[in-house]
MIBAGU-922875 format. One line per 2 residues: number of its first residue (from 0); their letters; for each residue z, x, y of N, C-alpha, C. Coordinates in nm, 3 decimals. Atoms other than C-alpha are relative to their C-alpha. Layout:
N
NUM = a = Z,X,Y,Z,X,Y,Z,X,Y | ...
This chain:
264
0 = xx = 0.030,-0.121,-0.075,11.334,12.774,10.043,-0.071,-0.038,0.129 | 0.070,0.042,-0.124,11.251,12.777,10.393,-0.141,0.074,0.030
2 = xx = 0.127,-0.055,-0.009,10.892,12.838,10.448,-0.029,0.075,0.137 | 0.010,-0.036,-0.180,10.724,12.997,10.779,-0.174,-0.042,0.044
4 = xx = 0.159,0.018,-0.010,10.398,12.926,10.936,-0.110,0.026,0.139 | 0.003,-0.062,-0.146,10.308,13.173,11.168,-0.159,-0.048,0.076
6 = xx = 0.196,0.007,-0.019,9.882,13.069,11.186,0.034,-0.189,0.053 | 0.006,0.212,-0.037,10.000,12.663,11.278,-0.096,-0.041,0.140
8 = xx = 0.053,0.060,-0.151,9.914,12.688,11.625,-0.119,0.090,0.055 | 0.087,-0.040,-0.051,9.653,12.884,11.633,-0.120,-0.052,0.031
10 = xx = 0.097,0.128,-0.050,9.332,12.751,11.805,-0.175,0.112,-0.101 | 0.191,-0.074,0.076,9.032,13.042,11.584,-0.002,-0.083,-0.088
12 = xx = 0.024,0.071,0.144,8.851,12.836,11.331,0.084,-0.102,-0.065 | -0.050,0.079,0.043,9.001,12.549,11.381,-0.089,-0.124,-0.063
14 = xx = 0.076,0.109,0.053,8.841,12.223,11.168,0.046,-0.070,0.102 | 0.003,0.165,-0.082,8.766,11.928,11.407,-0.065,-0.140,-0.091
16 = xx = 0.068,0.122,0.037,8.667,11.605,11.356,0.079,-0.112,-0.081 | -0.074,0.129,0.041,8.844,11.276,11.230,-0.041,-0.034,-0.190
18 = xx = 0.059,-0.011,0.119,8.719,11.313,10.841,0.157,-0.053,-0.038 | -0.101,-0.002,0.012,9.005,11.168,10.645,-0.038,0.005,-0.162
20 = xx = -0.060,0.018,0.121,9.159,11.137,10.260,-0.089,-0.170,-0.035 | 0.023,0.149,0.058,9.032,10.853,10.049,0.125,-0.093,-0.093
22 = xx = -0.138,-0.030,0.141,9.396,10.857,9.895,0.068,-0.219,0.068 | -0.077,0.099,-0.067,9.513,10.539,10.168,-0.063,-0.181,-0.079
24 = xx = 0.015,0.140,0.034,9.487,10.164,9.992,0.093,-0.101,0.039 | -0.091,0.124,-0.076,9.751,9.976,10.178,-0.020,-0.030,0.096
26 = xx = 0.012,0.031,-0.131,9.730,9.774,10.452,0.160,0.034,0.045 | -0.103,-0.054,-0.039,10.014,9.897,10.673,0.032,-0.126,0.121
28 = xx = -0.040,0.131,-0.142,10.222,9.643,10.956,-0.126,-0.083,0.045 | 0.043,0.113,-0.040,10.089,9.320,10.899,-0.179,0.012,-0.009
30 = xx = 0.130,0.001,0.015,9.747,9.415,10.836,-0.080,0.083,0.102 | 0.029,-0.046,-0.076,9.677,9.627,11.131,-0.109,0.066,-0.042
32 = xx = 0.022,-0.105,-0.009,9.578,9.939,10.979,-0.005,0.073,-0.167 | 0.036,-0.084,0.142,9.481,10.166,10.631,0.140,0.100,0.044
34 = xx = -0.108,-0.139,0.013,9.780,10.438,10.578,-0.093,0.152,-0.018 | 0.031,-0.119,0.003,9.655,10.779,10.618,0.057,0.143,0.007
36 = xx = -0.083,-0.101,-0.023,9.760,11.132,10.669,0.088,0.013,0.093 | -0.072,-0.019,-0.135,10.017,11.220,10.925,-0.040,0.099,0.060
38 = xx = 0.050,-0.114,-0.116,9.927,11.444,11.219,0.115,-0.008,0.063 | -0.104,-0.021,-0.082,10.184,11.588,11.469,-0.100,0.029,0.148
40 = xx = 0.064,-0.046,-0.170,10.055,11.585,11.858,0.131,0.069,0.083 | -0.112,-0.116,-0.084,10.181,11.798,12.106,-0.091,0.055,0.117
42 = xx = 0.020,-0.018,-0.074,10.140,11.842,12.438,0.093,0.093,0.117 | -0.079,-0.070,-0.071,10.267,12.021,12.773,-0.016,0.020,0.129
44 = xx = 0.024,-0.041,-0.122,10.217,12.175,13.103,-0.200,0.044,0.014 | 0.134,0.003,-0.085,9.882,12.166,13.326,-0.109,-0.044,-0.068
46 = xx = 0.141,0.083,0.095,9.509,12.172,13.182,0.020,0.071,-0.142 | 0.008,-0.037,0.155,9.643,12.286,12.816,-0.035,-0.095,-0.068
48 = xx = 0.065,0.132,0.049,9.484,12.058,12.584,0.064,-0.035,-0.068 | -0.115,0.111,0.085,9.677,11.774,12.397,-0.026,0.093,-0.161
50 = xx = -0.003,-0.090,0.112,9.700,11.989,12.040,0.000,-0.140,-0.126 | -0.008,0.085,0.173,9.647,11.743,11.670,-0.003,0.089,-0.044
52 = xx = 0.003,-0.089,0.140,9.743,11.941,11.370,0.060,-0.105,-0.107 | 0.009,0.077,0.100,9.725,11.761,11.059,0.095,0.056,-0.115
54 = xx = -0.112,-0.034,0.065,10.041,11.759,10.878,0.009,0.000,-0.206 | -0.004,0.058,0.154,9.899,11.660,10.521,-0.149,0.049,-0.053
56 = xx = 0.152,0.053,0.078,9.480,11.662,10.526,-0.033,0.182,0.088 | 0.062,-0.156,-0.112,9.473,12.045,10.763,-0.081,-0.047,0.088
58 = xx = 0.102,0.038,-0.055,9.229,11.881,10.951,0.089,0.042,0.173 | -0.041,-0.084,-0.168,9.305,12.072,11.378,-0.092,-0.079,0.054
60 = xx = 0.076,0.018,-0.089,9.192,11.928,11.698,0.042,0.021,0.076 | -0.038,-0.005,-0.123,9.207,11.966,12.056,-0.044,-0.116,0.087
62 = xx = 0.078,0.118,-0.100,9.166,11.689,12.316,0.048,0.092,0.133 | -0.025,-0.032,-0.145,9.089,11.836,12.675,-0.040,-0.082,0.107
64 = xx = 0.006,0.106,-0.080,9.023,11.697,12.983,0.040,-0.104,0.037 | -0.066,0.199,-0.058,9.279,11.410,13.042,0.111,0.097,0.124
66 = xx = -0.148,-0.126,-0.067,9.561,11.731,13.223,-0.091,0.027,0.142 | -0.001,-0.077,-0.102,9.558,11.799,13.557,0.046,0.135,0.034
68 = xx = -0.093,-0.139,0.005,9.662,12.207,13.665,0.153,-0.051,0.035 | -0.173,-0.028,-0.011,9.998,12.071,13.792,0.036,-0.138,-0.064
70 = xx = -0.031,0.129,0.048,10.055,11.778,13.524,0.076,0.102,-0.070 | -0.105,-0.024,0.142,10.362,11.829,13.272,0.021,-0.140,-0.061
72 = xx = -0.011,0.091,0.100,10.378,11.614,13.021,0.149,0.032,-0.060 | -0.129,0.019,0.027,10.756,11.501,12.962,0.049,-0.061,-0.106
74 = xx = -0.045,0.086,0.161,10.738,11.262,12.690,-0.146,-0.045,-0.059 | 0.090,0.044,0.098,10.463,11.217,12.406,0.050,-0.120,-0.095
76 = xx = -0.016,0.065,0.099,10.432,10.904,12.170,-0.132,-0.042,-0.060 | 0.114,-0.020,0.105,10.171,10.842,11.905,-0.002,-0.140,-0.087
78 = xx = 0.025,0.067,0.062,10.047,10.497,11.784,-0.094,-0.059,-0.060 | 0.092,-0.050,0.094,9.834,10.480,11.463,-0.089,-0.120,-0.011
80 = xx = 0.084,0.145,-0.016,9.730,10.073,11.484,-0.135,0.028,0.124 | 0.122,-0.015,-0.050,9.537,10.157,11.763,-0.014,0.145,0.072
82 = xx = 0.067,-0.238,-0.027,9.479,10.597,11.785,0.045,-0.052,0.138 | -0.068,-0.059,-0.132,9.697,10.591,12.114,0.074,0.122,0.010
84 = xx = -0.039,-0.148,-0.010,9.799,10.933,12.249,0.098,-0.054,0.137 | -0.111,0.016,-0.108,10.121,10.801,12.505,0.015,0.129,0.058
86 = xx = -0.027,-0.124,-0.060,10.157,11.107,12.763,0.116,-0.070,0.131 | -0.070,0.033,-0.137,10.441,11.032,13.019,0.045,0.155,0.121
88 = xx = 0.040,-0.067,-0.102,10.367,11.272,13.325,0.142,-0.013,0.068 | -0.109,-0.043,-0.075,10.650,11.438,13.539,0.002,-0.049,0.143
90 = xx = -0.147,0.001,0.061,10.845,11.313,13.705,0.037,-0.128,-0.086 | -0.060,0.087,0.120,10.828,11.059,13.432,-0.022,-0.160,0.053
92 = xx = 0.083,0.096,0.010,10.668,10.803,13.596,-0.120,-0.110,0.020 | 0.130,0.029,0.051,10.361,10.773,13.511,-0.085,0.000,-0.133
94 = xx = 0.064,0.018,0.126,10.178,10.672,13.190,-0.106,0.045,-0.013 | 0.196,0.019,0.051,9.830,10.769,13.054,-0.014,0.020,-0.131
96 = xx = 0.006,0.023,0.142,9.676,10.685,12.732,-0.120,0.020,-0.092 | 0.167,-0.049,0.027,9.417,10.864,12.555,-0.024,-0.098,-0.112
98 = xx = 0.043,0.046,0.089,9.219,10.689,12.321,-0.023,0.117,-0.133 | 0.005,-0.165,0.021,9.228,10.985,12.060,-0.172,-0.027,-0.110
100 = xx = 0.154,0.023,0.072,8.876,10.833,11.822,-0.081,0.034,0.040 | 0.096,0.015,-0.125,8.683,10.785,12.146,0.050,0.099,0.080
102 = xx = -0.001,-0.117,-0.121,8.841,11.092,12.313,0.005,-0.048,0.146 | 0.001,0.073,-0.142,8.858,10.842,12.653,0.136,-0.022,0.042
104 = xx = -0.113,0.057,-0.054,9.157,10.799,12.877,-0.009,-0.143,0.020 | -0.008,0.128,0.005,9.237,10.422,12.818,0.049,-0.046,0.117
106 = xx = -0.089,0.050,-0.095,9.538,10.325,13.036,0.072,0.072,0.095 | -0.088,-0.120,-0.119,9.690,10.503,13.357,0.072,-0.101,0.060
108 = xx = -0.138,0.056,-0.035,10.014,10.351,13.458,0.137,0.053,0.112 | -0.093,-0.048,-0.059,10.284,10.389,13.735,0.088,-0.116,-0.040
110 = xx = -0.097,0.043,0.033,10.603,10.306,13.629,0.101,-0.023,0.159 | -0.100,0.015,-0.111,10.911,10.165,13.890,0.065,0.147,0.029
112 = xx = -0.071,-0.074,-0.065,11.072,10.428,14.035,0.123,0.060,-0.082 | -0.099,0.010,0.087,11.383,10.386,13.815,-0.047,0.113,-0.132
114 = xx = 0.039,-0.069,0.117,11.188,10.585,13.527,-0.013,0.154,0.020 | 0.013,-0.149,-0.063,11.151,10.929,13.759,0.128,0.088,0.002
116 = xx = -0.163,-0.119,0.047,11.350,11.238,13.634,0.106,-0.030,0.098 | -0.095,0.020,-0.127,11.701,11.226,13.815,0.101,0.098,-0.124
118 = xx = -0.083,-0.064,0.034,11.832,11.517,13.608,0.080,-0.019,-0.193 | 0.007,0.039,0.125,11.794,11.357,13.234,-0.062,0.123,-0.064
120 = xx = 0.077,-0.144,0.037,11.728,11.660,12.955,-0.132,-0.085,-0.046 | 0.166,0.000,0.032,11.454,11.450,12.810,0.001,-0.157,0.049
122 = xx = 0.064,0.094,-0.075,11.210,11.191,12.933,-0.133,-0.072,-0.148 | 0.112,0.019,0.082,11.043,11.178,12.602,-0.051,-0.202,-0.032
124 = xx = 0.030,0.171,-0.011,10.848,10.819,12.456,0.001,0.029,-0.163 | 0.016,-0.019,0.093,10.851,10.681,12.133,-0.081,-0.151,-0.068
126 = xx = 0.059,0.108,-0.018,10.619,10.360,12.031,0.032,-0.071,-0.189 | -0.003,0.098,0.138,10.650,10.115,11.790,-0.068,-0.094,-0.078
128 = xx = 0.194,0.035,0.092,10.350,10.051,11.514,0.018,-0.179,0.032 | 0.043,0.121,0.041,10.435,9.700,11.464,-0.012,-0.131,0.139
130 = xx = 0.068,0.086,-0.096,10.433,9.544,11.804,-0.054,0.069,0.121 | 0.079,-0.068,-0.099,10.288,9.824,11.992,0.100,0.011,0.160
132 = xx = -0.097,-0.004,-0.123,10.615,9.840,12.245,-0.001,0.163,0.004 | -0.034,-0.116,-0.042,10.664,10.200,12.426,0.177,-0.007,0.041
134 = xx = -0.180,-0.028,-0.016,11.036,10.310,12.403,-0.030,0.129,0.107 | 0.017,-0.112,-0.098,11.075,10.554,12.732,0.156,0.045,-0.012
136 = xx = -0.149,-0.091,-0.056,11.456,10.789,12.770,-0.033,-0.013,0.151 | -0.099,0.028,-0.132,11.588,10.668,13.082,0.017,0.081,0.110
138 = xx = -0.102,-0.082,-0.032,11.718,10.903,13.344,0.148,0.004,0.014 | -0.115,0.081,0.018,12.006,10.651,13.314,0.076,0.060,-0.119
140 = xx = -0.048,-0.081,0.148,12.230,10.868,13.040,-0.009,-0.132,-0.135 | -0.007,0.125,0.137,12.201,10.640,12.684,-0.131,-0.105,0.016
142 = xx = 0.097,0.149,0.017,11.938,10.363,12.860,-0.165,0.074,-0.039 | 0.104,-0.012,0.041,11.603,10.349,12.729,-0.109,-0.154,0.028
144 = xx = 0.117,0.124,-0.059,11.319,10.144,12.903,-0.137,-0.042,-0.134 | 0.105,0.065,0.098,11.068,9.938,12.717,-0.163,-0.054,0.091
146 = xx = 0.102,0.013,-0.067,10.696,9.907,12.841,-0.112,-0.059,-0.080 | 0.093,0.002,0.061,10.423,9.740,12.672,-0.136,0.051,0.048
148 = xx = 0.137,-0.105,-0.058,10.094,9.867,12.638,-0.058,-0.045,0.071 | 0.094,0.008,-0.094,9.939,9.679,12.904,0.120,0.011,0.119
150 = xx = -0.065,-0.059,-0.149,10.208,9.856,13.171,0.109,-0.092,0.028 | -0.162,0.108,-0.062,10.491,9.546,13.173,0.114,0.060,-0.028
152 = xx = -0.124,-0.055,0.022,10.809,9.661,13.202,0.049,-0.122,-0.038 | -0.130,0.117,0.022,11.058,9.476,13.014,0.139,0.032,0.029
154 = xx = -0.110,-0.058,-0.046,11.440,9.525,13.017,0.039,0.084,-0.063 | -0.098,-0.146,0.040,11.624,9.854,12.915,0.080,-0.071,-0.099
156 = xx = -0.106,0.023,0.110,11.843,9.836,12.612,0.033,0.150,0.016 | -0.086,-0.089,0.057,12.122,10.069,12.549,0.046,0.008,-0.152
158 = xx = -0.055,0.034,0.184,12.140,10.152,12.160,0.130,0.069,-0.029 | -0.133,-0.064,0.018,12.509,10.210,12.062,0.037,-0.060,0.112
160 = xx = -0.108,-0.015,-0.166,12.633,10.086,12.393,0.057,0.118,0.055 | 0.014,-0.089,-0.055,12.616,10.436,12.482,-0.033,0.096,0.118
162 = xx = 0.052,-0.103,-0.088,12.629,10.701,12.783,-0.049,0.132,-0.021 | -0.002,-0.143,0.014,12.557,10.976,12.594,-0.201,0.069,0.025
164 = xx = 0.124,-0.083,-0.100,12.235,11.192,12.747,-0.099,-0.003,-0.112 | 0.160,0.005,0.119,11.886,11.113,12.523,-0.101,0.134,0.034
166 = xx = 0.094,-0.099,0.001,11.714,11.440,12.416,-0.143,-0.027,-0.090 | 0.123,0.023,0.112,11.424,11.279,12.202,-0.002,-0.152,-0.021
168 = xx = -0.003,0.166,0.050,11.301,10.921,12.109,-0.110,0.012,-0.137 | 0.110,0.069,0.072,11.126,10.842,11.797,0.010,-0.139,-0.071
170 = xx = -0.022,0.121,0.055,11.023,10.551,11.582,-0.018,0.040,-0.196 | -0.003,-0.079,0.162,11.078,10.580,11.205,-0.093,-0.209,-0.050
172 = xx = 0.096,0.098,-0.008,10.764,10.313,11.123,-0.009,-0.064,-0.153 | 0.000,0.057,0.130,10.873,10.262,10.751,0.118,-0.090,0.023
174 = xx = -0.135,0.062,0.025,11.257,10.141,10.784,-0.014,-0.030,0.153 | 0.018,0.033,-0.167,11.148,10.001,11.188,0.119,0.028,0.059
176 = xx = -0.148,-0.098,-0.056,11.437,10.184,11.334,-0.039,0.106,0.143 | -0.010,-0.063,-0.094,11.472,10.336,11.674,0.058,0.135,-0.029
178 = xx = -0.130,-0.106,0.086,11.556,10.714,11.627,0.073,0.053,0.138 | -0.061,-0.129,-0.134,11.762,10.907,11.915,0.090,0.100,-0.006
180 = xx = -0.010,-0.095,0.018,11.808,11.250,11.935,0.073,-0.028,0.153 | -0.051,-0.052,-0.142,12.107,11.335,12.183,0.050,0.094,0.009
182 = xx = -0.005,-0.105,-0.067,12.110,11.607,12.394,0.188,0.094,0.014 | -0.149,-0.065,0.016,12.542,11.669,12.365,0.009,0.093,-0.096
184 = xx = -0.081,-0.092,0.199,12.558,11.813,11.982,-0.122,-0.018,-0.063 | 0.114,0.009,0.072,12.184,11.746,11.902,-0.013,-0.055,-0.146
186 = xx = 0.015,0.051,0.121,12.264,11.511,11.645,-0.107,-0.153,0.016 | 0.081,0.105,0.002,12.057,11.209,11.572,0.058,-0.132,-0.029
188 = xx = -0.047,0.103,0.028,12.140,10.833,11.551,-0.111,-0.119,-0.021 | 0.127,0.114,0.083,11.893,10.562,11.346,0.049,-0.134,0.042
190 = xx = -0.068,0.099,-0.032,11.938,10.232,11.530,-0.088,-0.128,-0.032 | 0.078,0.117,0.021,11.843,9.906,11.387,-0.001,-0.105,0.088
192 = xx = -0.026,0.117,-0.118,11.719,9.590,11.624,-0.005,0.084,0.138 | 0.001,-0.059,-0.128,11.693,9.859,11.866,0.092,0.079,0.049
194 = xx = -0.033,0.017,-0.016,12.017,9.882,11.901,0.177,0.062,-0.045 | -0.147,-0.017,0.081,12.284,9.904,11.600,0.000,0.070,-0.068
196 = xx = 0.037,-0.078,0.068,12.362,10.186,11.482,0.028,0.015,-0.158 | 0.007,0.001,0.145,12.307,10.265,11.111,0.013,0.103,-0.033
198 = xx = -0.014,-0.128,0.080,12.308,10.582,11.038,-0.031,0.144,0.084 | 0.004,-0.131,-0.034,12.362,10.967,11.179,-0.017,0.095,-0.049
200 = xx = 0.071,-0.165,0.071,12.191,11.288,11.103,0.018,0.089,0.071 | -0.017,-0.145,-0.076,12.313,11.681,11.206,-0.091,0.044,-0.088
202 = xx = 0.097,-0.125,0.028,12.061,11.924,11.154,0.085,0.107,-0.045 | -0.038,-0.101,0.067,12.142,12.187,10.934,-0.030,0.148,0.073
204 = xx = 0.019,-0.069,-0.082,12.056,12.439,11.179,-0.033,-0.072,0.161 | -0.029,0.041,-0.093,12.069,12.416,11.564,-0.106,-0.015,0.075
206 = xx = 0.179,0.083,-0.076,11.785,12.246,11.800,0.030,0.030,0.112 | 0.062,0.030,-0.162,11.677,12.217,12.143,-0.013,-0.149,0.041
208 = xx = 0.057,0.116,0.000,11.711,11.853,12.174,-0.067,-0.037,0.171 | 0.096,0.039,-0.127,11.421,11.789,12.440,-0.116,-0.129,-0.054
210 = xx = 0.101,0.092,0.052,11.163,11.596,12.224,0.036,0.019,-0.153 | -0.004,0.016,0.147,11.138,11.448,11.872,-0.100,-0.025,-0.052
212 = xx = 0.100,0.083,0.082,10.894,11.344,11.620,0.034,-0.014,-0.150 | -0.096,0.057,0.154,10.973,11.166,11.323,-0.158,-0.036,-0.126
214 = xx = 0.080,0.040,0.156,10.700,11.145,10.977,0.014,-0.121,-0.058 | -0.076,0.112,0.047,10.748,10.827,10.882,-0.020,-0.027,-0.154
216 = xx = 0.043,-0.027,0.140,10.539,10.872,10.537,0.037,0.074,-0.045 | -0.056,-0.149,0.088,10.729,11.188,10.424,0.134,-0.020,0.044
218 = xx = -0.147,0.001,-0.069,11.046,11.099,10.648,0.041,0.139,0.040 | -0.015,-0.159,-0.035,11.051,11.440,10.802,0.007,-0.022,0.172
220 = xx = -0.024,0.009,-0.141,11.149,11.510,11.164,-0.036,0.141,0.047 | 0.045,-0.104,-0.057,11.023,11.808,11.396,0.071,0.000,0.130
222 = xx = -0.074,-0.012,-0.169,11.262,11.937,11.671,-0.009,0.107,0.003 | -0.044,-0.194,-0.046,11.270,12.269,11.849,0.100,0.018,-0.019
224 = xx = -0.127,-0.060,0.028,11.510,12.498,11.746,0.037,0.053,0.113 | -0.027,-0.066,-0.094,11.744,12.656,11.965,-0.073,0.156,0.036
226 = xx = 0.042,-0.137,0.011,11.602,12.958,12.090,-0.140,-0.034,0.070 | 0.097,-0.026,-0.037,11.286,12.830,12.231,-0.125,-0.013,-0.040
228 = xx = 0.117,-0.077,0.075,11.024,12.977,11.998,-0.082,-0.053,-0.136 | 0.040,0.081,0.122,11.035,12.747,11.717,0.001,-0.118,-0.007
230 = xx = 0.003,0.192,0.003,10.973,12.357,11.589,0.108,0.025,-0.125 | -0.083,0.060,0.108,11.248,12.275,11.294,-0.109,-0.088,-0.087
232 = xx = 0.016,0.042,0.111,11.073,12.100,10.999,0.078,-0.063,-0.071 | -0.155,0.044,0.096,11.415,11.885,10.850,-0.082,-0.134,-0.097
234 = xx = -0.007,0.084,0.035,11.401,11.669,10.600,0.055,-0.136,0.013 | -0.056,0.092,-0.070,11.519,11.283,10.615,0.164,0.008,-0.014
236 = xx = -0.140,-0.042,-0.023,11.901,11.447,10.558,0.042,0.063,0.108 | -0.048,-0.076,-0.102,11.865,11.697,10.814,-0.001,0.160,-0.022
238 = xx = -0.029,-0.129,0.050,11.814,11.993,10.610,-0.134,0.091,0.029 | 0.047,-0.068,-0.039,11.579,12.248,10.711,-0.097,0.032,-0.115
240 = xx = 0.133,-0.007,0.096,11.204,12.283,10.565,-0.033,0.132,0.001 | 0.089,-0.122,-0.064,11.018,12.509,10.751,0.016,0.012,0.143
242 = xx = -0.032,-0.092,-0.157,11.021,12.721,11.113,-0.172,0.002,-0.001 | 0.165,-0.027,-0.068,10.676,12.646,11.276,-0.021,0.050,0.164
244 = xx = -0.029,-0.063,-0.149,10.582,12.815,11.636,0.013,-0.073,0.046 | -0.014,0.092,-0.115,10.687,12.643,11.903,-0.054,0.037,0.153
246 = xx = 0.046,0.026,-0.192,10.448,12.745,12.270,0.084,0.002,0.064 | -0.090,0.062,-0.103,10.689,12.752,12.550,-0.065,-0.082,0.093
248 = xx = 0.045,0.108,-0.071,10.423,12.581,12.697,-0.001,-0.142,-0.003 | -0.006,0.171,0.034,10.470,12.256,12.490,0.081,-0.072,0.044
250 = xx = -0.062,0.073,-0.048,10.686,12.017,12.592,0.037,-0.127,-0.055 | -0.039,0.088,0.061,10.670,11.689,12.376,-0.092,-0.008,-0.087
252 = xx = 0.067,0.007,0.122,10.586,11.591,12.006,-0.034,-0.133,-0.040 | -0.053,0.137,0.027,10.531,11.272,11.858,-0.085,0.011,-0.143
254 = xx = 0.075,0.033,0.133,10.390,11.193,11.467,-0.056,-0.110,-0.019 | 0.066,0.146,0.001,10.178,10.931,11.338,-0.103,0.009,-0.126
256 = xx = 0.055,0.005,0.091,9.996,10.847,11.063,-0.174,-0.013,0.043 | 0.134,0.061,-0.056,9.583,10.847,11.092,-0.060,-0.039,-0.087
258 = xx = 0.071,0.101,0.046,9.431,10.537,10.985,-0.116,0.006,-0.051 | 0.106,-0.011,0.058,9.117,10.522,10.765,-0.048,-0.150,0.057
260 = xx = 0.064,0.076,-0.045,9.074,10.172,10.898,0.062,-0.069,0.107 | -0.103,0.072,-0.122,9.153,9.941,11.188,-0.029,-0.136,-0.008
262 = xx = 0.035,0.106,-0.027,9.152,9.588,11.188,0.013,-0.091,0.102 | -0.103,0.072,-0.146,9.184,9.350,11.521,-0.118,-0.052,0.008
């Protein structure tokens, strides 16, 4: 049964604060990091504040103060080894990187030129736990730039050897798999190595492919539905959970697990 959840985004009486589950006993990639709940971030246009809602423990936050009035935030990514909040700023290229523990903007980044909208539907990011690489959507139809976190650009890979138009990037951080959501038929394609593809998912109802976020502990994905108004909830088939609000102010999602410990 599909659920609904009209109170998700509301900001009265919301719980703050980083309190977590005592449930996590694994070390996660290589020793990084404790496994914890998943949270969904979500961000958007001007000084709205970066949104955490806690997908498992309820636990709500807001981070303000990193948004300028005329910033849009084009692509969100979310990495749990070290609480990074990836925001890629319109026209897509420019980086900044909240620290989300410490609430501090870490890293501010201008990207080449090559990374600035040129008419791509999405610009979203998607990062990858185990060596901390940022996957960026292209304006190049299919390419997808690679950035590490201290701002190096490396080279673009095309996964699939594909032109087809990237509406979403995530990283699926259990089975290390590139995910991409494209913008033609809003179906999804799971690419291993970066690269090869393995496996395709249609949504059982119809999306908005602009941004993705992928659960990697529940295997659940969150896309706007067509229409605007809503996020999709699918399971790792594609089948439809729950209808949560979707802001028209938001703009990109990304998931992530939050860590009870950090090691480095």
């Amino acid at each position: 049964m599909i659920k609904k959840a009209g109170e998700w985004f509301q900001f009265d009486g919301i719980r703050r604060g980083a309190a977590m589950t005592g449930a996590a006993l694994s070390i996660a990639l290589a020793g990084c990091a404790t496994r914890g709940p998943t949270h969904l971030y979500l961000a958007g246009i001007g000084t709205a504040p970066v949104m955490d809602r806690g997908l498992e423990d309820g636990l709500h936050d807001e981070l303000e103060g990193f948004l300028a009035p005329t910033d849009v935030v084009v692509g969100l990514g979310y990495e749990f080894n070290t609480d990074y909040i990836w925001l890629r700023l319109a026209p897509g290229n420019e980086l900044v990187t909240i620290k989300r523990s410490e609430r501090k903007e870490w890293y501010r980044y201008q990207l080449p030129a090559a990374f600035a909208q040129s008419g791509q539907a999405s610009l979203d990011l998607a990062v990858r736990a185990f060596n901390r690489m940022v996957y960026a959507a292209m304006p190049e139809p299919g390419a997808v730039g690679k950035v590490t976190r201290y701002g190096e650009v490396r080279d673009s890979v095309r996964p699939g050897n594909t032109t087809r138009v990237i509406g979403g990037l995530a990283w699926d951080q259990v089975r290390d798999r590139l995910l991409v959501l494209y913008a033609d038929d809003g179906s999804l394609v799971a690419y291993a190595n970066e690269v090869e593809p393995v496996e395709t998912i249609r949504f059982t109802e119809p999306v908005s492919p602009t941004t993705l976020a992928f659960d990697s502990n529940r295997q659940r994905f969150y896309v706007p539905l067509a229409g605007g108004v809503e996020l999709g909830e699918f399971d790792a088939a594609g089948q439809l959970l729950a209808r949560l609000p979707w802001p028209t102010e938001l703009r990109a999602i990304d998931a992530g697990q939050r860590s009870n410990v950090r090691i480095f």
